[in-house]
C-alpha positions as CSV (number, residue, x, y, z in Angstrom):
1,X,0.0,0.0,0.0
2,X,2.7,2.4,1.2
3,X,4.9,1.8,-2.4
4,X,1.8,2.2,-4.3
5,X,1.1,5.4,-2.8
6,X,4.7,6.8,-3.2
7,X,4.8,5.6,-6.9
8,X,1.3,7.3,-7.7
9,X,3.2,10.6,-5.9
10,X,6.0,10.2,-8.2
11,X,3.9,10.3,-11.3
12,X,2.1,13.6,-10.0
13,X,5.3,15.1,-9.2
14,X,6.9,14.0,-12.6
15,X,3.9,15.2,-14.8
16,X,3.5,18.5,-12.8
17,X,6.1,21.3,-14.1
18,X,5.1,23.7,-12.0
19,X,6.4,27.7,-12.1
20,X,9.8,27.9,-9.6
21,X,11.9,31.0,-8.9
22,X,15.5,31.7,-10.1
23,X,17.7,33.4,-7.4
24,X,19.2,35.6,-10.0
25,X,20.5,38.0,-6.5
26,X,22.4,35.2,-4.9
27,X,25.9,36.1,-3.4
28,X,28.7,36.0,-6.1
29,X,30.8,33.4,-5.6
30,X,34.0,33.5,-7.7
31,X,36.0,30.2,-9.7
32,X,38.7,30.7,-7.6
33,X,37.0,29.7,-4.3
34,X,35.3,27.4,-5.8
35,X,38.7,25.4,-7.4
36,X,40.3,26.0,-3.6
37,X,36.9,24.5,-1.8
38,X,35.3,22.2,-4.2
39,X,33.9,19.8,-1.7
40,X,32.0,22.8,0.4
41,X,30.6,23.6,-2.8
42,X,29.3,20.2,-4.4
43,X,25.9,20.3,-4.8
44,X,25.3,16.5,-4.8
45,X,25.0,16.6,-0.7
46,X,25.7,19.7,0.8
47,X,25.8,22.9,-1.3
48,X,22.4,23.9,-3.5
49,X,22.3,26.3,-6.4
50,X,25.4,29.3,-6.4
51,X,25.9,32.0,-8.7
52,X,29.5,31.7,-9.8
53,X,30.9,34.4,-11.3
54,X,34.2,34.4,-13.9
55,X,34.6,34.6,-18.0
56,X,32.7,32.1,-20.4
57,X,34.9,30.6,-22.7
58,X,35.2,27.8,-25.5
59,X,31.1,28.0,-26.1
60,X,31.7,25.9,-29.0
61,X,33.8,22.9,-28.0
62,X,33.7,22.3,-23.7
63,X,32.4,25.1,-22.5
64,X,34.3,26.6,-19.3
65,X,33.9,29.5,-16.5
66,X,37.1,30.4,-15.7
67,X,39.1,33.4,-14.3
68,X,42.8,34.4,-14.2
69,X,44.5,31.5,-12.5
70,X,41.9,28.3,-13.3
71,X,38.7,27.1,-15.0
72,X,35.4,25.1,-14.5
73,X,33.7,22.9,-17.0
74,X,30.4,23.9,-17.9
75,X,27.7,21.7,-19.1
76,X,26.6,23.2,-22.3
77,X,23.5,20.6,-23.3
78,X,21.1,23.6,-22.9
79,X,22.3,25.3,-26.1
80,X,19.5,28.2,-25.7
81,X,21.1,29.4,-22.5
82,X,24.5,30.1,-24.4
83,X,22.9,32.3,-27.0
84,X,24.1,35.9,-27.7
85,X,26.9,35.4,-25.7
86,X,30.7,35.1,-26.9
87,X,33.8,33.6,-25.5
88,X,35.3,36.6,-23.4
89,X,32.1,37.4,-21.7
90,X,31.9,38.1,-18.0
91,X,28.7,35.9,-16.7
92,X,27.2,35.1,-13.4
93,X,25.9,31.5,-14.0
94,X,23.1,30.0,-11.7
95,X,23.1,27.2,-10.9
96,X,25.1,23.8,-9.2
97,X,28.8,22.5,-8.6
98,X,29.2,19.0,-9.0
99,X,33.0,17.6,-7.5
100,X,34.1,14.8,-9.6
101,X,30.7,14.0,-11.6
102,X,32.0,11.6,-14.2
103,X,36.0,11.8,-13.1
104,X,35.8,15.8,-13.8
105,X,34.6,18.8,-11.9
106,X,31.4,20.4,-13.2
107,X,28.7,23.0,-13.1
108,X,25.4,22.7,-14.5
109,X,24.1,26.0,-15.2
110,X,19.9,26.5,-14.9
111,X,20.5,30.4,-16.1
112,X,23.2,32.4,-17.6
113,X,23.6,36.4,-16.7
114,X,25.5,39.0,-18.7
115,X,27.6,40.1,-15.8
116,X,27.4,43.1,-14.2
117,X,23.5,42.8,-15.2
118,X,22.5,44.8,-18.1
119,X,19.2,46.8,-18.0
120,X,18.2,46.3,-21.9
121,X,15.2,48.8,-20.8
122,X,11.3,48.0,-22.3
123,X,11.7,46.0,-25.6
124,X,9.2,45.7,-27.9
125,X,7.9,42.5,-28.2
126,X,8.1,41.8,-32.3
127,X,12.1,43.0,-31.5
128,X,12.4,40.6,-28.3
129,X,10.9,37.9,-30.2
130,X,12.8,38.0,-33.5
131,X,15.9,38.1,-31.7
132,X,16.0,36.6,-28.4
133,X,19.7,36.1,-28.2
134,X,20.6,39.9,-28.2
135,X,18.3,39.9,-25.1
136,X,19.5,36.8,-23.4
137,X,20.7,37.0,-19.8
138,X,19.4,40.8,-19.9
139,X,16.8,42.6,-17.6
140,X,14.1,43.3,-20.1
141,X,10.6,45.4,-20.2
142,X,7.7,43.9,-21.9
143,X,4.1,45.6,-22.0
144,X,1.8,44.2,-24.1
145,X,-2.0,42.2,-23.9
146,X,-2.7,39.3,-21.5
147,X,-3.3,36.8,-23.8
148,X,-2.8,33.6,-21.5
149,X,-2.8,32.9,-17.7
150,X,-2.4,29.7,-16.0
151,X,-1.9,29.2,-12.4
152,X,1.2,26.8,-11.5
153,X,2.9,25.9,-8.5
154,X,3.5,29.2,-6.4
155,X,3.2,31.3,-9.6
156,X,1.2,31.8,-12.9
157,X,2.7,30.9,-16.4
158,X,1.7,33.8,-18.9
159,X,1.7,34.8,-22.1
160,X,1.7,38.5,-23.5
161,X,1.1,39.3,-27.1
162,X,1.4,42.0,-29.5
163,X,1.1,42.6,-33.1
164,X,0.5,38.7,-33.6
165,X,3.6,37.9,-31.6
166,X,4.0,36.5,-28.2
167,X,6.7,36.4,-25.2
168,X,6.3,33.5,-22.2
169,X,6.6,34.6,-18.5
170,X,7.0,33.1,-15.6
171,X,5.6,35.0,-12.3
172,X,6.4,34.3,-9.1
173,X,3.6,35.7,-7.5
174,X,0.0,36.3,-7.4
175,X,-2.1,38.1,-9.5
176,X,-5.6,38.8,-10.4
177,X,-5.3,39.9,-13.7
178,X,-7.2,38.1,-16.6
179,X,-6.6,37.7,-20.6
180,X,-7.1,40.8,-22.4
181,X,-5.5,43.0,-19.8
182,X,-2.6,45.4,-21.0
183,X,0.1,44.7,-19.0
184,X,3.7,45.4,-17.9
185,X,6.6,42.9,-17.2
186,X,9.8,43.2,-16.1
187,X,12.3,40.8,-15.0
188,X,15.8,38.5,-16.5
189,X,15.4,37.2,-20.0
190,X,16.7,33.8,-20.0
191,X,16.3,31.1,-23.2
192,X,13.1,32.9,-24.4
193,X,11.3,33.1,-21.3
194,X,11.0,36.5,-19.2
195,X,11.5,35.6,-15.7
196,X,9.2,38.4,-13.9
197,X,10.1,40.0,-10.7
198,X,7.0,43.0,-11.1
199,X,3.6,41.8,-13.0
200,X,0.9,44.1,-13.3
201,X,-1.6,46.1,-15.0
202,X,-0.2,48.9,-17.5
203,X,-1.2,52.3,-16.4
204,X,-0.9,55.0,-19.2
205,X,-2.0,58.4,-19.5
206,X,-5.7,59.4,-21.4
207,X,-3.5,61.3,-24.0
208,X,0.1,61.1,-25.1
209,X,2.8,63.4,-26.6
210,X,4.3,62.0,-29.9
211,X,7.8,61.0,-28.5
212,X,7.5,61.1,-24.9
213,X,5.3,59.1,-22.8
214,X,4.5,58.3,-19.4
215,X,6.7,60.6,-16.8
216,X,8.0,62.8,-19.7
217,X,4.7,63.6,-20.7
218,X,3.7,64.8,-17.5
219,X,7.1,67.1,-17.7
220,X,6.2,68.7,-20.9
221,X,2.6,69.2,-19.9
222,X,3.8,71.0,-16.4
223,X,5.9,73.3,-18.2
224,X,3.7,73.9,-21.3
225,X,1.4,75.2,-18.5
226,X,3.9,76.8,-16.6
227,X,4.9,78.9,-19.6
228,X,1.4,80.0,-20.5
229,X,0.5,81.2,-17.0
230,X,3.3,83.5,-17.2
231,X,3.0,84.8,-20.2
232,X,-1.1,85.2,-19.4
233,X,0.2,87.3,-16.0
234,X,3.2,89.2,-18.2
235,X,0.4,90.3,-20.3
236,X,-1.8,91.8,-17.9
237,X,0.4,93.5,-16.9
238,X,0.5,97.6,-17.7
């Protein structure tokens, strides 16, 4: 009774893919402590998921995260995670240490950041889909229609759309919203998925400026008014 119970928990647990946060903020830990330390840092029975910091290199052909003095192997199988990056490239990988796996030291990487993080700022979405390796291990800004929302796990799996192209995000959190909402995402782009840290409606203002928007518009609207009260007072004036 007891084994037929686990095994019908193991088939949920196996057919459930449930939504699961990335630390992408976890403390940088460099090659070099990891080389001097590798059994603290094995993940097989003691250390979880680090973010090990050094230079990517040999993408191609046994892909390694190294810095000035020695080098990790990287498991490379998840090809999408690599793209838009180029041998040189300071990264912050997420992910886990393995000491010894197969005779040779390892680290399996769930998520790949250009390192420091760059802010890519609100992409559209035809730009973000055509080419998602120039955005790849990027914060990124998406705002677009609601067009899917499932809940899973802890979080919601979504979909936004625009133009007749679409973006997947994963949430972390809870939300209300439902399909044909305009809404606003930000978060880490990694391997065609947007991993949102803020979800939420898209607020915009009743009118617009051609070439400004939001803040900016306000701005130009204050001083536009600014402007005409003064001249309205300098020409009262006798």
């Amino acid at each position: 009774m007891i084994m037929r119970l686990l095994l019908i928990l193991c088939m949920l647990t196996a057919t459930a893919s449930p939504v699961y946060a990335i630390s992408f903020d976890m403390h940088e830990t460099t090659v070099a402590e990891v080389v001097a330390d590798p059994e603290y840092y094995d993940g097989t029975f003691t250390r979880g998921t680090i973010g090990l910091v050094g230079t990517l290199t040999n993408i191609s052909d046994k892909a390694r995260i190294s810095d000035e003095a020695s080098g990790i192997a990287v498991d490379a199988k998840q090809s999408a995670l690599f793209e838009g990056f180029e041998d040189g490239d300071t990264v912050k990988m997420i992910g886990a240490f393995y000491y010894r796996r197969t005779d040779e030291d390892i680290f399996i990487p769930e998520a790949i950041l250009h390192w420091p993080l760059v802010d890519a700022g609100t992409v559209p979405l035809q730009e973000l889909s055509d080419h998602p390796g120039s955005y790849n291990g990027k914060k990124v800004t998406i705002v677009g229609n609601l067009s899917d929302v499932t809940k899973s796990g802890m979080g919601h799996r979504i979909q936004v759309e625009s133009d007749g192209k679409y973006v997947r995000v994963f949430y972390c959190g809870d939300t209300t919203l439902e399909p044909g909402t305009m809404v606003k995402a930000s978060g880490i782009f990694i391997a065609d998925t947007l991993y949102a840290d803020t979800f939420g409606k898209k607020t915009a203002l009743p009118f617009g400026i051609p070439g400004f928007s939001g803040l900016a518009t306000v701005c130009v609207l204050l001083f536009a008014l600014f402007v005409l009260t003064g001249v309205r007072r300098g020409g009262g004036k006798k």
